[in-house]
C-alpha positions as a Markdown table, in Angstrom:
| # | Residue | x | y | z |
|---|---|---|---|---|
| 1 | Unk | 10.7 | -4.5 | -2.8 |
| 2 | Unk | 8.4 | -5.2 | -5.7 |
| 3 | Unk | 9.4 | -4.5 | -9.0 |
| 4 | Unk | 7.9 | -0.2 | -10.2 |
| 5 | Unk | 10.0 | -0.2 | -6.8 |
| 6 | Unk | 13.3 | -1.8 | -8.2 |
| 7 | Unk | 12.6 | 0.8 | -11.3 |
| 8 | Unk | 12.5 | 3.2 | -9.5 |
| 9 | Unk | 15.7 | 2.8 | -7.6 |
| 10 | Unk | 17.1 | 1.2 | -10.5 |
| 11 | Unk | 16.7 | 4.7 | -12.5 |
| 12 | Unk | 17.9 | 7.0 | -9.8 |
| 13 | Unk | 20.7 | 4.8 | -8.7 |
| 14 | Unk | 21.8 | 5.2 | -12.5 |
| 15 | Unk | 21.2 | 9.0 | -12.9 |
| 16 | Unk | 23.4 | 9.5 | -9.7 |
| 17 | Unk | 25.8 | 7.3 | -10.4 |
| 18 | Unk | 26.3 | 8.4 | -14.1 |
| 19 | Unk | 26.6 | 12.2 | -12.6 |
| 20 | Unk | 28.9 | 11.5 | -10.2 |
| 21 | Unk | 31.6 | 9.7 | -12.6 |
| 22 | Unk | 31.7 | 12.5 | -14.3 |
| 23 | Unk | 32.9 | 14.3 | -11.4 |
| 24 | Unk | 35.6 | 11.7 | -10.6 |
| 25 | Unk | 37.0 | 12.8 | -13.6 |
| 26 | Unk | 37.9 | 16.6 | -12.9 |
| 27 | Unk | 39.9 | 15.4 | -10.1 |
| 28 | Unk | 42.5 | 12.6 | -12.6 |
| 29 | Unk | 45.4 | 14.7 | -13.1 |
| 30 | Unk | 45.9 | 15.0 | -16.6 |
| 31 | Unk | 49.7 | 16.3 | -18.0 |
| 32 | Unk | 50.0 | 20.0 | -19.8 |
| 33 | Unk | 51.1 | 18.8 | -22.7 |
| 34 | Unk | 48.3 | 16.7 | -23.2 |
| 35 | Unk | 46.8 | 17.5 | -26.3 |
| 36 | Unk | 43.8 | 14.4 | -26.8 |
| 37 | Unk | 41.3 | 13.5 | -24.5 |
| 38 | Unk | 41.2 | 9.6 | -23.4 |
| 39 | Unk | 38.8 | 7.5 | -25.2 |
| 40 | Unk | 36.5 | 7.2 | -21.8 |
| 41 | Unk | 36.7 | 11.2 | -21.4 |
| 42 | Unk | 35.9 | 11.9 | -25.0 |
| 43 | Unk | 32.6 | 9.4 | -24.5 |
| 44 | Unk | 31.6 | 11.1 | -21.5 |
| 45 | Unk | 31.8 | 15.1 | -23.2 |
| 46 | Unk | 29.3 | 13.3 | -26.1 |
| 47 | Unk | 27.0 | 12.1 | -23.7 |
| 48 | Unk | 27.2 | 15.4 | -22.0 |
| 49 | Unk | 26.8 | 17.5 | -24.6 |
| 50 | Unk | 23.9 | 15.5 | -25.9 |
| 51 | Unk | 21.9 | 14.4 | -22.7 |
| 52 | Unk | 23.1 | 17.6 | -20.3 |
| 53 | Unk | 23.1 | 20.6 | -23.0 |
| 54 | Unk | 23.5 | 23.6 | -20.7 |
| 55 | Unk | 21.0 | 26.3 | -20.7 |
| 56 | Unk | 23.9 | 29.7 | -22.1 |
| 57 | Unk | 22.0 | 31.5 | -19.5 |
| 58 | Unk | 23.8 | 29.7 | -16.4 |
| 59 | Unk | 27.3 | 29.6 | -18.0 |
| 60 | Unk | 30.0 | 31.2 | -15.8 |
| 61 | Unk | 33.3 | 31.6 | -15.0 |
| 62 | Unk | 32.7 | 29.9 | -11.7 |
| 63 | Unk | 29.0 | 28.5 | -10.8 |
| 64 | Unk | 30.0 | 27.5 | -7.5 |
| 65 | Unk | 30.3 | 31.1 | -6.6 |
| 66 | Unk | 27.5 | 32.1 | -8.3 |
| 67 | Unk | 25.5 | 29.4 | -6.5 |
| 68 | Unk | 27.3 | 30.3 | -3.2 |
| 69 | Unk | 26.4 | 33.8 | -4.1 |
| 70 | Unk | 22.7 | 33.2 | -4.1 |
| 71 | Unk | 20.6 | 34.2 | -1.1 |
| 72 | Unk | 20.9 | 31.7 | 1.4 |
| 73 | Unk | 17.0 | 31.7 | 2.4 |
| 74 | Unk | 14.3 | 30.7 | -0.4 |
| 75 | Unk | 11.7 | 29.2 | -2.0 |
| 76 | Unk | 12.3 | 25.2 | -1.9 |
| 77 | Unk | 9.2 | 23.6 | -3.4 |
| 78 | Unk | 6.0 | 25.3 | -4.9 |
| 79 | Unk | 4.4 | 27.6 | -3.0 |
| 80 | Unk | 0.4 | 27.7 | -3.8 |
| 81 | Unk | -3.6 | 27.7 | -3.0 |
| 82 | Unk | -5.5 | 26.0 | -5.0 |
| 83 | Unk | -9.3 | 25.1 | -5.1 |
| 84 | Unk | -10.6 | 21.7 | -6.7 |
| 85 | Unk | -13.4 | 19.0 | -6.4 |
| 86 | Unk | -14.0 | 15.6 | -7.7 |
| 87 | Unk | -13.6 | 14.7 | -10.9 |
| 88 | Unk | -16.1 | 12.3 | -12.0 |
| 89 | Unk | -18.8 | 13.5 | -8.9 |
| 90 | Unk | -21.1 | 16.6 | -8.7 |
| 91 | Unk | -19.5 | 18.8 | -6.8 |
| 92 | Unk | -20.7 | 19.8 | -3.2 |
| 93 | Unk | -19.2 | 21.4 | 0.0 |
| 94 | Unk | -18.1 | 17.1 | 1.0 |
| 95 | Unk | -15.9 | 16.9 | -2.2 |
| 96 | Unk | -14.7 | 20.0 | -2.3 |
| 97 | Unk | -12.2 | 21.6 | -0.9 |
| 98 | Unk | -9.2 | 24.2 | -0.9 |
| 99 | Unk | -4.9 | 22.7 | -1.0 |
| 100 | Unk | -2.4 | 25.1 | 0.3 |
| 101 | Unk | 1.6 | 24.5 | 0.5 |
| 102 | Unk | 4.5 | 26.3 | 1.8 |
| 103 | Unk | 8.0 | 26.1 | 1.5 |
| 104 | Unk | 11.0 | 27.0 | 2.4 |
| 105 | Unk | 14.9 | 26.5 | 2.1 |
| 106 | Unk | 18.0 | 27.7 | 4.5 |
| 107 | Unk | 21.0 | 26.8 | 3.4 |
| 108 | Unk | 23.5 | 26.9 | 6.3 |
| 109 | Unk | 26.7 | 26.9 | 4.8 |
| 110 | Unk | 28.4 | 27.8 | 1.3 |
| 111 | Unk | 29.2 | 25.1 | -0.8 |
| 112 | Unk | 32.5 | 24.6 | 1.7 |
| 113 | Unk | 31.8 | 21.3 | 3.0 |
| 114 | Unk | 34.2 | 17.6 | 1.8 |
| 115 | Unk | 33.5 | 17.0 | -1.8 |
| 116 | Unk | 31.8 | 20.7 | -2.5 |
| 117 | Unk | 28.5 | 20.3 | -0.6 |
| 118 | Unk | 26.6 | 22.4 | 1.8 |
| 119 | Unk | 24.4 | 21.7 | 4.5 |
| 120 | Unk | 20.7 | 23.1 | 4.2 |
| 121 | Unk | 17.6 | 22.9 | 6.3 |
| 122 | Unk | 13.8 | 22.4 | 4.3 |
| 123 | Unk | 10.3 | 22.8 | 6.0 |
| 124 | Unk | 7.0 | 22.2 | 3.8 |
| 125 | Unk | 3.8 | 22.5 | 5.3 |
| 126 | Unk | 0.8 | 20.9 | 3.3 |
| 127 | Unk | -2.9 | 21.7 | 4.7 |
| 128 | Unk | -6.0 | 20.5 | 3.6 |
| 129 | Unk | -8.5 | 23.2 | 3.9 |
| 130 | Unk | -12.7 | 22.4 | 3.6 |
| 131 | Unk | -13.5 | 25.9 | 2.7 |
| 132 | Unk | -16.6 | 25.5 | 1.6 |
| 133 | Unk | -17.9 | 23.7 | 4.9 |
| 134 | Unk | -19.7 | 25.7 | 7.8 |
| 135 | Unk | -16.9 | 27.3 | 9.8 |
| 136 | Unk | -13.9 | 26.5 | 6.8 |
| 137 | Unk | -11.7 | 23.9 | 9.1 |
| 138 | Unk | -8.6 | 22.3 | 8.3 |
| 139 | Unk | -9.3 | 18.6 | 8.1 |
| 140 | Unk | -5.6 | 17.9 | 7.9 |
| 141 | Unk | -1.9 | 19.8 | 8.0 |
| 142 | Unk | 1.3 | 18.0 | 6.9 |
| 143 | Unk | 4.7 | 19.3 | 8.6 |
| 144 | Unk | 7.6 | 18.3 | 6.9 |
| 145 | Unk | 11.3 | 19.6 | 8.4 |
| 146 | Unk | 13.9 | 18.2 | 6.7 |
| 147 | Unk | 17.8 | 18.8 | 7.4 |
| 148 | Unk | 20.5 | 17.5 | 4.3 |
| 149 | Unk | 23.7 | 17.8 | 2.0 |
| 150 | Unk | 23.5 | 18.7 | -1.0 |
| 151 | Unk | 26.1 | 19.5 | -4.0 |
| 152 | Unk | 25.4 | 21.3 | -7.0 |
| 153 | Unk | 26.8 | 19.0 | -10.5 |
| 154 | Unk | 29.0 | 21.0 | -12.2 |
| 155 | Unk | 30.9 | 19.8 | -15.2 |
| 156 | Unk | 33.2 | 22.2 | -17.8 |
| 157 | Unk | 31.8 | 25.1 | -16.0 |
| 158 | Unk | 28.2 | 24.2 | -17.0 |
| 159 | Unk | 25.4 | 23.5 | -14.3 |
| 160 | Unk | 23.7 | 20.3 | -14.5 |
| 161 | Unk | 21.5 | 19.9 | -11.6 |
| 162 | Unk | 22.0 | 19.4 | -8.1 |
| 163 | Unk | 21.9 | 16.0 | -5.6 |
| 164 | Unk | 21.2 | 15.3 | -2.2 |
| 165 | Unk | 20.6 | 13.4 | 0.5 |
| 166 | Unk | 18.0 | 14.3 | 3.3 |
| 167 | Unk | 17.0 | 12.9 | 7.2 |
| 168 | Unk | 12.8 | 13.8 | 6.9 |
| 169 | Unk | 10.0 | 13.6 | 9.4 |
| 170 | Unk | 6.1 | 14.4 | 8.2 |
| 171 | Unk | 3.6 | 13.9 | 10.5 |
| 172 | Unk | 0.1 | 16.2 | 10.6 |
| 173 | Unk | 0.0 | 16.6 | 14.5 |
| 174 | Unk | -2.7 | 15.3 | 15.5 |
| 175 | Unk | -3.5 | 12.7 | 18.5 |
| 176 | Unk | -5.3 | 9.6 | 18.7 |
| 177 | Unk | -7.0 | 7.6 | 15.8 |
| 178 | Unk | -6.1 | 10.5 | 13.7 |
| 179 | Unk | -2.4 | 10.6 | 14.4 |
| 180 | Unk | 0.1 | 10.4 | 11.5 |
| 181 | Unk | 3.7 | 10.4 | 11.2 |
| 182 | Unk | 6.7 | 8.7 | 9.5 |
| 183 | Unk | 10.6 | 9.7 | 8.8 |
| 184 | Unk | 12.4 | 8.6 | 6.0 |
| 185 | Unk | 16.3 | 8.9 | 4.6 |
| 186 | Unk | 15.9 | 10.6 | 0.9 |
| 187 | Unk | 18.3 | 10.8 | -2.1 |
| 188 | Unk | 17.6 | 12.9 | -4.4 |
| 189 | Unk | 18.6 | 14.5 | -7.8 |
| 190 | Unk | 17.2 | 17.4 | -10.1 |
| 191 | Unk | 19.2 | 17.3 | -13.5 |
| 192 | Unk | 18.9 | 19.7 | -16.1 |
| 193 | Unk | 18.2 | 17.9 | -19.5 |
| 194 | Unk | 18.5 | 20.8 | -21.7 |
| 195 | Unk | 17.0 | 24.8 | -21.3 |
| 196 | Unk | 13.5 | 23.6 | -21.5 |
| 197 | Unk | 13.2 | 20.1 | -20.1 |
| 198 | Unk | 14.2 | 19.1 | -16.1 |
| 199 | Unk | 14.5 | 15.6 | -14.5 |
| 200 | Unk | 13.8 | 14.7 | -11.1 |
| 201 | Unk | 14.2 | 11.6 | -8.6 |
| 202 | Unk | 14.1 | 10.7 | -5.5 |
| 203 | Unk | 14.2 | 7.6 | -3.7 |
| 204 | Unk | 13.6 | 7.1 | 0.8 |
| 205 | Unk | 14.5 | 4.7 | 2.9 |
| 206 | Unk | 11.3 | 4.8 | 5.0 |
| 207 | Unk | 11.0 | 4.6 | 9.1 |
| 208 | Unk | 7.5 | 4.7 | 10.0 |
| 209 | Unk | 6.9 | 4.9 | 13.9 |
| 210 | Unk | 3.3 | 5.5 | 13.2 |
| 211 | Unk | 0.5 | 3.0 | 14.8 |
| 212 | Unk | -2.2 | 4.3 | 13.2 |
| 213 | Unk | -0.2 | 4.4 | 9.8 |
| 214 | Unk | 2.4 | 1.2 | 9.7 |
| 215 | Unk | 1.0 | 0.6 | 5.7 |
| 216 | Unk | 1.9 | 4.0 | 4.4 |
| 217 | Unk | 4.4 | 2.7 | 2.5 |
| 218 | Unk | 1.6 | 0.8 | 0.6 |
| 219 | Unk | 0.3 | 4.1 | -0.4 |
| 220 | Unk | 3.4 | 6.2 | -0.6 |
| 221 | Unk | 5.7 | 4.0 | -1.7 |
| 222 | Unk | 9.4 | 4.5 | -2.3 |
| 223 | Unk | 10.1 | 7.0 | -4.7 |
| 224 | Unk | 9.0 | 9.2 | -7.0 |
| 225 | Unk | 9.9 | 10.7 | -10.1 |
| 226 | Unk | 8.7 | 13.7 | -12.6 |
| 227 | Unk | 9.8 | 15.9 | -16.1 |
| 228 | Unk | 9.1 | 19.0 | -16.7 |
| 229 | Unk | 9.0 | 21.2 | -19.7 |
| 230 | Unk | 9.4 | 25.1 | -19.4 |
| 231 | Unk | 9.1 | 27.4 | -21.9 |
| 232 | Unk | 10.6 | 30.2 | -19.9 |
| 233 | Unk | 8.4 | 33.4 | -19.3 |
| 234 | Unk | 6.0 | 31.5 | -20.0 |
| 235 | Unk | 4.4 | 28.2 | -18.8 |
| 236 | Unk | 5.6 | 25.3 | -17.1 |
| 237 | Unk | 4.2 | 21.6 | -17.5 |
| 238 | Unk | 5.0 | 18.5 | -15.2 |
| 239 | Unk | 4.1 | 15.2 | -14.6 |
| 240 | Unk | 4.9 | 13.6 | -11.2 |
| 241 | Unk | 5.1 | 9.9 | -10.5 |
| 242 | Unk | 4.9 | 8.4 | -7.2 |
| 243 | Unk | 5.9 | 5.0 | -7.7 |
| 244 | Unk | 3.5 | 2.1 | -5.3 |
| 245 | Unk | 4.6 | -1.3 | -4.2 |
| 246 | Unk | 3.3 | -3.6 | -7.2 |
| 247 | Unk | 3.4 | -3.8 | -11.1 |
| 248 | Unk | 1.8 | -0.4 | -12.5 |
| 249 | Unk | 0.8 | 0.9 | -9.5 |
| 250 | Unk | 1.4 | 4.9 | -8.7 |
| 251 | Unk | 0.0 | 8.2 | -7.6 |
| 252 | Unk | 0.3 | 10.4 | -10.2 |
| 253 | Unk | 0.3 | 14.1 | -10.1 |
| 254 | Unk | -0.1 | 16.6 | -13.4 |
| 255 | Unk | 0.6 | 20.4 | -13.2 |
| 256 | Unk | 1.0 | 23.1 | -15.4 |
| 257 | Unk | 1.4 | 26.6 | -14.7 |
| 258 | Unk | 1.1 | 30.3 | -16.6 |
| 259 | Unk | 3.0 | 33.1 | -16.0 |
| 260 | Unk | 1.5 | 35.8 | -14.9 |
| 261 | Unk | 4.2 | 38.7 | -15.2 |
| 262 | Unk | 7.8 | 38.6 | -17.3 |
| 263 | Unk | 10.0 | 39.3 | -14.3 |
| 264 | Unk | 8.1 | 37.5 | -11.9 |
| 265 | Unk | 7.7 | 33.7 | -10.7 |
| 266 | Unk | 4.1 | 34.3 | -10.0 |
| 267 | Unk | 1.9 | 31.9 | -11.8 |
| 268 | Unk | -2.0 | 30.4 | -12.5 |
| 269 | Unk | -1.8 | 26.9 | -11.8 |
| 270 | Unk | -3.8 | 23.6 | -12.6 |
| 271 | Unk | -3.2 | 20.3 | -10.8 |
| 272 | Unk | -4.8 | 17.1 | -11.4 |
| 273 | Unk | -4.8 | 14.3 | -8.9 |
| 274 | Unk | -5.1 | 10.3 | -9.5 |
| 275 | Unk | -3.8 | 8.1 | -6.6 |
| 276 | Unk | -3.2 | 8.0 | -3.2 |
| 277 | Unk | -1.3 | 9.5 | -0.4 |
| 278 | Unk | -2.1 | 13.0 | -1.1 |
| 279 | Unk | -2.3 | 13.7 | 2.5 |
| 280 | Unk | -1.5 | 12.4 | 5.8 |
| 281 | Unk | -4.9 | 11.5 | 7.1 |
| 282 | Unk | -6.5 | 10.2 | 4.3 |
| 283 | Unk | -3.4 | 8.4 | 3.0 |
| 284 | Unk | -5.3 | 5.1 | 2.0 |
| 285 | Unk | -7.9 | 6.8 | 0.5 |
| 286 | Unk | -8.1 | 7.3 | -3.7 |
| 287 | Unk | -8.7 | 10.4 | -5.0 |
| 288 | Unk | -9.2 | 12.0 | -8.5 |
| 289 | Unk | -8.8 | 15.8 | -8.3 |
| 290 | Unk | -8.3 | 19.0 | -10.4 |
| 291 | Unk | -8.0 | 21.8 | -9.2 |
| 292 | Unk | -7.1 | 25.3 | -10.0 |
| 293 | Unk | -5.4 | 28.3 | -8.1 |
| 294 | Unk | -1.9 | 30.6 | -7.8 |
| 295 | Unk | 1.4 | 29.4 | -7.2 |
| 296 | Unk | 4.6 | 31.1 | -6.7 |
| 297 | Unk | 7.5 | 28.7 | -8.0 |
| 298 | Unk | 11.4 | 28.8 | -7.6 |
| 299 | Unk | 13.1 | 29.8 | -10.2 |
| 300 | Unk | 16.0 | 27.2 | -10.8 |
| 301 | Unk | 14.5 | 24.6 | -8.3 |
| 302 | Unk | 12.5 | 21.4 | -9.7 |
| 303 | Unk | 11.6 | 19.6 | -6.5 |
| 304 | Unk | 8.8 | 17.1 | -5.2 |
C-alpha cells in the first residue's frame, strides 16, 4: 500500500476510532453523587464541543428515535443528470456526453441491532449516456448493490454523524472485452463538523474478480475522502478526493449545487472532473470534465 494510501487509512482509521471512544464512555458507570467529570472525560467534552459543534436544529430528547423514526426507504447518494464535455477540447458529439445517477437506501431494521446499529441495503446505478450521438446510446451503466451496518454517533444527545461498514459489488453488465466488475468490503464515516461544514471517509478492502479489470485498483484506489460546506437553503459546495496508489496521485471530483426552492432538496448542479475511474469501462482512461445539470440531494446524508 503506497503511502496517499497509508493517509488515507491513516485518517479514517483515526476519525473512527476517535468517535467510537467517545462512545465507550457513555457506557462507564459513573456514581450519583459524582459531581466532577474525570480529567479524560472533561478532554473529550472540549474536543467535542470544538470539533463536533452540533447543528441546534438536530438536538432531541432522543435522536435514536428520531433517527428510527425516519422513513425507512430514501435517498442514499445524489440523485442527478447532468450534461458536460471536455474541458480543454472543442466540444463535439465524441466528447460530449450526458451523466445520470440514482440512488437509493432501505433500511431493514430500527437502530435494534448489538451496539445500536441497523442493517440497511444501498443500490446506485451510474450510466454514461452519449446523447448527442446518432441514436443517444448508453456507452456504459454502473450497478452497485450494497448490503451493511451502520450506527448513527450520538454523544450528550447531539448527532455527530453516522459509520458503517458495507459488503459492495459494481460491475456495468456487460460481456466480453467490455466486461467490468469488482466487490469490495467498505468502512465508512460521515461526521458532522459543525451546521455548515461535513466530513466524509471511506476506506475498501478491494476483491476484484474481473479479467478484463485486475488494475482497477490502480485507478480507483483505496479510499476516498471529501468536505462539504452548506449554507442551508441555499447552496452546497464539495470537494471529493479519491485517493490513487502513489505520492500525489488522486481523482478528484468538485461540486456545488443551488437551491432551487426553500422547502425542497431540489438543486442546479456543477461538477468538474480531473482523474480517473469515473466509470466502469473507461476506468483507465483520464478525463477532465464539467458539466452542468439537476440534482436531487438527501437532506442529512453526505455520501460518496
Amino acid at each position: 500500500m503506497k503511502r496517499s494510501s497509508l493517509n488515507v487509512l491513516f485518517l479514517t482509521l483515526l476519525t473512527l476510532f476517535v468517535c467510537l471512544s467517545v462512545y465507550s464512555q457513555e457506557n462507564i458507570p459513573v456514581e450519583k453523587d459524582s459531581v466532577k467529570h474525570s480529567r479524560f472525560e472533561a478532554k473529550t467534552e472540549e474536543v467535542l464541543d470544538k470539533v463536533f459543534r452540533p447543528d441546534p436544529e438536530l438536538v432531541a430528547d432522543s435522536i435514536i428515535k428520531v433517527f428510527d423514526d425516519t422513513p425507512s426507504f430514501g435517498i442514499y447518494k445524489d440523485n442527478y443528470i447532468a450534461v458536460g464535455t471536455d474541458l480543454f477540447h472543442k466540444p463535439d458529439r465524441y466528447n460530449s456526453d450526458a451523466k445520470f445517477q440514482i440512488s437509493i437506501i432501505q433500511r431493514l431494521t430500527n437502530s435494534v441491532l448489538p451496539f445500536k446499529t441497523y442493517l440497511f441495503l444501498t443500490y446506485t446505478q451510474l450510466a454514461m449516456w452519449d446523447v448527442f450521438q446518432e441514436s443517444f446510446p448508453f456507452r456504459d451503466i454502473n450497478f452497485n448493490p450494497t448490503v451493511g451496518l451502520g450506527k448513527p454517533l450520538v454523544h450528550n444527545n447531539r448527532y455527530l454523524g453516522d459509520i458503517s461498514v458495507q459488503l459492495e459489488h459494481e460491475s456495468n453488465g456487460k460481456d466480453g472485452d467490455d466486461s467490468r466488475s469488482w466487490n469490495k468490503v467498505s468502512f465508512s464515516g460521515q461526521f458532522k463538523i459543525n451546521r455548515h461544514w461535513s466530513y466524509f471517509a471511506k476506506l475498501w478492502i478491494p476483491i476484484v474478480d474481473g479479467e478484463n479489470n485486475s488494475n482497477i485498483v490502480r485507478y480507483k484506489g483505496w479510499g476516498t475522502c471529501a468536505l462539504s460546506y452548506n449554507q442551508r437553503d441555499k447552496y452546497n459546495i464539495s470537494v471529493i478526493v479519491n485517493s490513487r496508489p502513489g505520492l500525489f496521485n488522486a481523482n478528484l471530483t468538485v461540486n456545488a449545487s443551488y437551491r432551487l426552492f426553500k422547502k425542497e432538496n431540489q438543486y442546479l448542479f456543477f461538477e468538474f472532473y480531473n482523474g480517473y475511474g469515473e466509470n466502469l469501462l473507461d476506468y483507465d482512461q483520464f478525463r477532465q470534465r464539467f458539466r452542468l445539470g439537476f440534482v436531487i440531494r438527501p437532506n442529512f446524508r453526505f455520501i460518496y
